[in-house]
C-alpha positions in Angstrom: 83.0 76.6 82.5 80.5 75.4 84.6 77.6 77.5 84.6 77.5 77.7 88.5 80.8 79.1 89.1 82.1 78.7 92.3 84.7 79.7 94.9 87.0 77.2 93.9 86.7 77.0 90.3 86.6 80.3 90.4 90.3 81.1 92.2 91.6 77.7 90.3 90.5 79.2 86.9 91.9 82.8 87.5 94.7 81.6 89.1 95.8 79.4 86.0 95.5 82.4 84.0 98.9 83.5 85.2 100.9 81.0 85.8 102.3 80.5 82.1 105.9 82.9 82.1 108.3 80.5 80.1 111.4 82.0 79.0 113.2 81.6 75.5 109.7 82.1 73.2 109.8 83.5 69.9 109.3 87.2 69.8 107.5 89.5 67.1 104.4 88.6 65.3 102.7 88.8 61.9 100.4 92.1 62.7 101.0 95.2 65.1 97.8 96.1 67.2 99.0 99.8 66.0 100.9 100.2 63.3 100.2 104.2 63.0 100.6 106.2 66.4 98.2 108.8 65.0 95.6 106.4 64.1 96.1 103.0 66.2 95.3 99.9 64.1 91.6 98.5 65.4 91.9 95.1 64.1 92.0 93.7 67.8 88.8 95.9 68.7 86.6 94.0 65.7 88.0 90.6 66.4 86.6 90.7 69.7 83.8 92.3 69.1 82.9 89.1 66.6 83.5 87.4 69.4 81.4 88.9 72.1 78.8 88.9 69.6 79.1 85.1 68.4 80.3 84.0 72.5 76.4 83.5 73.5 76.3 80.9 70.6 79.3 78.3 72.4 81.0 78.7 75.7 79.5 82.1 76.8 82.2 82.8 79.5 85.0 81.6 78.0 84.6 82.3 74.6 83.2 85.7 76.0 86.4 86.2 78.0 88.6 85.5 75.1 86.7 88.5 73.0 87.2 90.9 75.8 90.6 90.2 76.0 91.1 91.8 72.3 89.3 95.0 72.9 91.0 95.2 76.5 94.9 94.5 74.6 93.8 97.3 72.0 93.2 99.6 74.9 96.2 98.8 76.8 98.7 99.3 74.1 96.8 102.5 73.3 96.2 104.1 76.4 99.8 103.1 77.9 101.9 104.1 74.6 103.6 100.4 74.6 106.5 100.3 72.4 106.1 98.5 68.9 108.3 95.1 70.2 105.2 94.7 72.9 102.2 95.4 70.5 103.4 93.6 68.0 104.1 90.5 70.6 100.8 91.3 71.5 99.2 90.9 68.5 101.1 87.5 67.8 99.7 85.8 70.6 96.0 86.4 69.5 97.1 85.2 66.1 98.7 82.2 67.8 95.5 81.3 69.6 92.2 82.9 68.2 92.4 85.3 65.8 92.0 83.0 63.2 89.2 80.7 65.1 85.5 80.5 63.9 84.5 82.5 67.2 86.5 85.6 65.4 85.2 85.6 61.8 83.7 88.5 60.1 80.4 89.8 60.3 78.1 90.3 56.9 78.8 94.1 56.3 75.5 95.6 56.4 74.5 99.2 57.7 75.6 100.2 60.9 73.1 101.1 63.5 75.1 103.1 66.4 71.9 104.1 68.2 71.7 100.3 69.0 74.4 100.3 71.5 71.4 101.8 73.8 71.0 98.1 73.8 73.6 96.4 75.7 73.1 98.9 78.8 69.4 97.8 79.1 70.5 94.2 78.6 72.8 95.3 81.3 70.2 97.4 83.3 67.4 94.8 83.4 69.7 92.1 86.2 69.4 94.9 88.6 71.3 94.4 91.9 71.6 90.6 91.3 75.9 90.1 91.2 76.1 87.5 88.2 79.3 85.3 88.0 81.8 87.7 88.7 80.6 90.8 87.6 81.3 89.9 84.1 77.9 91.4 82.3 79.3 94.2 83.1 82.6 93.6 82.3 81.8 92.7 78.6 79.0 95.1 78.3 81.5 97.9 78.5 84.0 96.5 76.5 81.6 96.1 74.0 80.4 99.5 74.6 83.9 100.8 74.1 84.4 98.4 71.4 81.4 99.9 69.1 82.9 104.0 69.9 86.0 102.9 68.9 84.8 101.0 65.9 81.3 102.5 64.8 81.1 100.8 61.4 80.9 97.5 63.7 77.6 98.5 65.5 75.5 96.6 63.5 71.9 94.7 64.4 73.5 91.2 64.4 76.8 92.0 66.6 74.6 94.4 69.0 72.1 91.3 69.5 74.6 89.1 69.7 76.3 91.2 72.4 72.8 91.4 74.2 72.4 88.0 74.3 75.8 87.6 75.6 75.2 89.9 78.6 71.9 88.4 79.6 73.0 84.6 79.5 75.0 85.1 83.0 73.8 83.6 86.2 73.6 84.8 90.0 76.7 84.2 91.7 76.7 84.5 95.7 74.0 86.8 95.3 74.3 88.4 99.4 73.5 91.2 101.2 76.0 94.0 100.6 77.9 95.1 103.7 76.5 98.7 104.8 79.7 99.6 105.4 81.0 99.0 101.7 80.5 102.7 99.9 82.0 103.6 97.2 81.9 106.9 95.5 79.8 107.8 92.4 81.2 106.1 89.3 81.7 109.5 87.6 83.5 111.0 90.6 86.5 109.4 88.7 89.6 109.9 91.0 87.9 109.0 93.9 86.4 105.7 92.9 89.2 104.5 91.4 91.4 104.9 94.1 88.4 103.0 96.2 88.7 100.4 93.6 92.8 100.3 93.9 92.6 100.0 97.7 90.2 97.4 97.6 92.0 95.1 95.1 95.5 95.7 97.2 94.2 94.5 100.4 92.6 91.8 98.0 96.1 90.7 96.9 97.2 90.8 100.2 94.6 88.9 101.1 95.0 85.8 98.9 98.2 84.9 98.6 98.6 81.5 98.0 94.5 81.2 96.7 94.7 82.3 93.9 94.3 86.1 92.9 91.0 85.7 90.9 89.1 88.2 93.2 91.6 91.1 93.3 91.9 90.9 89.6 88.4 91.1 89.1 88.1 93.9 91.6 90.2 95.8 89.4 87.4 94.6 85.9 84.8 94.7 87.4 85.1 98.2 89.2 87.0 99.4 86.2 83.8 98.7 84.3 81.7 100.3 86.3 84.0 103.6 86.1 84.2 103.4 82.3 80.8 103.3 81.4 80.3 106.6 83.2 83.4 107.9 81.6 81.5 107.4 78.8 78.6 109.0 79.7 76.5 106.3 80.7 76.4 106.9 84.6 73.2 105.7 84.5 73.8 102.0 83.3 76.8 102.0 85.7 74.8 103.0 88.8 72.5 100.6 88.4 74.7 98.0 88.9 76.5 99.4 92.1 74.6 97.3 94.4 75.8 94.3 92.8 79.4 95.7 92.8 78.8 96.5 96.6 78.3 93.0 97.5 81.1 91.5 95.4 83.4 94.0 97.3 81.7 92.1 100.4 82.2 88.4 99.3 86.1 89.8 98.4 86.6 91.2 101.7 85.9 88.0 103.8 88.9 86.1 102.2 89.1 82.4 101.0 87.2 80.4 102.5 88.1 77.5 105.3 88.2 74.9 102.7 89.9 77.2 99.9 92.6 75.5 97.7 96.2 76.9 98.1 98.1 77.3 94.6 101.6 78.4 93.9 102.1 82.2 94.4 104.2 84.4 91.4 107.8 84.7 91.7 109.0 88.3 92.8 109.4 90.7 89.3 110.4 93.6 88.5 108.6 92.9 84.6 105.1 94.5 84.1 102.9 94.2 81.1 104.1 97.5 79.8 107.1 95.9 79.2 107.9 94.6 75.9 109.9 92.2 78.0 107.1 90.9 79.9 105.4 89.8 76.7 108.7 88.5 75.0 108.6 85.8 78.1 105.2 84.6 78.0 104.4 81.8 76.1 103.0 81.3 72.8 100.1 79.8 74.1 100.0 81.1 78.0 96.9 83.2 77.6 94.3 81.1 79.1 91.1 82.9 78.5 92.4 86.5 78.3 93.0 87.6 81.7 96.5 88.1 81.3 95.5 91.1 78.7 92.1 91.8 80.8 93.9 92.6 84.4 96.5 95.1 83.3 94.4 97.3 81.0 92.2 97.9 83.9 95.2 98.0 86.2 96.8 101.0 84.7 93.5 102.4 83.8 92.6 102.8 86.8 96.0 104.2 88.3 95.7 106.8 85.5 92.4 107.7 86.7 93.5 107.7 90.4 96.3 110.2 89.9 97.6 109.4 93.1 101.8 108.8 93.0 101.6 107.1 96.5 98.8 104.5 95.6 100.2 103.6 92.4 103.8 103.3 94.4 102.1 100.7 96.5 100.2 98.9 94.5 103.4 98.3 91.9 105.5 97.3 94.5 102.8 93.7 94.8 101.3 93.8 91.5 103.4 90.7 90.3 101.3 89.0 92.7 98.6 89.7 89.6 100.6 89.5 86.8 
């Protein structure tokens, strides 16, 4: 990925992400991402931690990307109760394209240091208000964040490090001047900034069709992140990044650009990531670099958060414009 992202990479890249439905592929795989409903299997949650930690080290965004993607899967079977066909599907595609790769191999198992996590925020504290490609040091930083709760054996010195170094390797991105008018609520005012968030990435969808839908999904990660961290107690580290948030909402809401690339838009569906079905149809190998597991956790997290019937109504009615 080229370090200076732009517009049209950006949409082409996002966009791509998606476009990989092919019917008859095998279904099942070799591990279930939760094989215990009281305690969920974590195996996803370290693979991508080993990745976020070791992405700084290769192709930071994608290989960064790809390690999200696992902790974000974990949490989406988790948090939306997918049935055993769909987590174990799930599961089979990492083991189809990464699990197994160099970026996801262990750690040496030394001591855990938990009160290291403190890290990753100040990594992500110290861009202040600069919006760096996409949001995405945010984005990780909370996964990895979430990653280390869920797993605290795998907060060690060399993952956190690695994770720090991941965070603080990402450039400005059209760095503007936030619109006044852009406001959203406190991150830990939950329900209302989530439903800020929704609205936002709806008239996003609207907005691109036929470019790509790269900005409304990452109005959903992004945002999400933002909310998360301060669901986890960190409002701090996720206020300090609301300017930056504030003008990405401002870049999304001016559209594509004149010169903007059309691509194919999604067939109609009725399939959604929570259903086994959806997975059963994608191909073995039609993950791109995670977004396909990245947009829908944050998706439904979000609409859980929300609690609003009407919103969620609305926004499932377009969402295979995303997915």
């Amino acid at each position: 990925m080229n370090r200076d992202l732009d517009r049209r990479i950006f949409a082409k890249r996002t966009s791509a992400a998606f476009g990989g439905l092919l019917a008859g592929t095998l279904f099942g795989g070799r591990h279930s991402a939760g094989q215990n409903r009281d305690k969920p299997d974590t195996r996803l949650v370290l693979l991508g931690l080993n990745a976020l930690a070791r992405a700084h080290q290769s192709d930071y965004f994608a290989d960064g990307h790809r390690g999200a993607s696992m902790i974000a899967a974990h949490c989406l079977c988790v948090e939306n109760n997918l049935d055993e066909h769909a987590k174990s599907r799930i599961a089979s595609l990492f083991d189809l394209n990464w699990a197994s790769s160099a970026l996801c191999k262990p750690f040496p198992d030394v001591e855990p240091q938990p009160a290291g996590i403190a890290k990753i925020g100040g990594a992500l504290a110290e861009g202040g208000e600069v919006l760096r490609q996409v949001g995405h040091n945010a984005i990780f930083a909370m996964l990895a964040i979430k990653g280390f709760h869920l797993v605290p054996s795998a907060a060690t010195p060399q993952r956190i490090d690695g994770v720090c170094a991941l965070i603080r390797t990402f450039k400005p991105w059209h760095d503007i001047e936030p619109d006044p008018m852009v406001k959203p609520p406190p991150f830990d005012d939950a329900a209302a900034v989530s439903q800020f968030i929704l609205r936002e990435a709806g008239a996003a969808i609207d907005r691109f069709v036929e470019f790509g839908q790269g900005f409304s999904g990452h109005m959903l990660t992004f945002g999400q992140s933002l909310v998360e961290l301060a669901a986890m107690g960190h409002v701090k580290w996720a206020e300090s990044y609301r300017a930056a948030f504030c003008k990405y909402v401002t870049l999304t809401r001016r559209g594509p650009a004149p010169d903007s690339k059309r691509y194919p838009d999604h067939r109609a569906s009725d399939l959604r990531p929570t259903d086994a079905a959806y997975w059963k149809k994608r191909g073995d190998h039609s993950v791109d670099i995670g977004h396909v597991f990245k947009y829908p956790y944050s998706f439904y997290n979000l609409l859980r958060r929300a609690g609003d019937p009407q919103l969620r109504r609305e926004l499932d009615a377009k969402a295979y414009h995303l997915f």
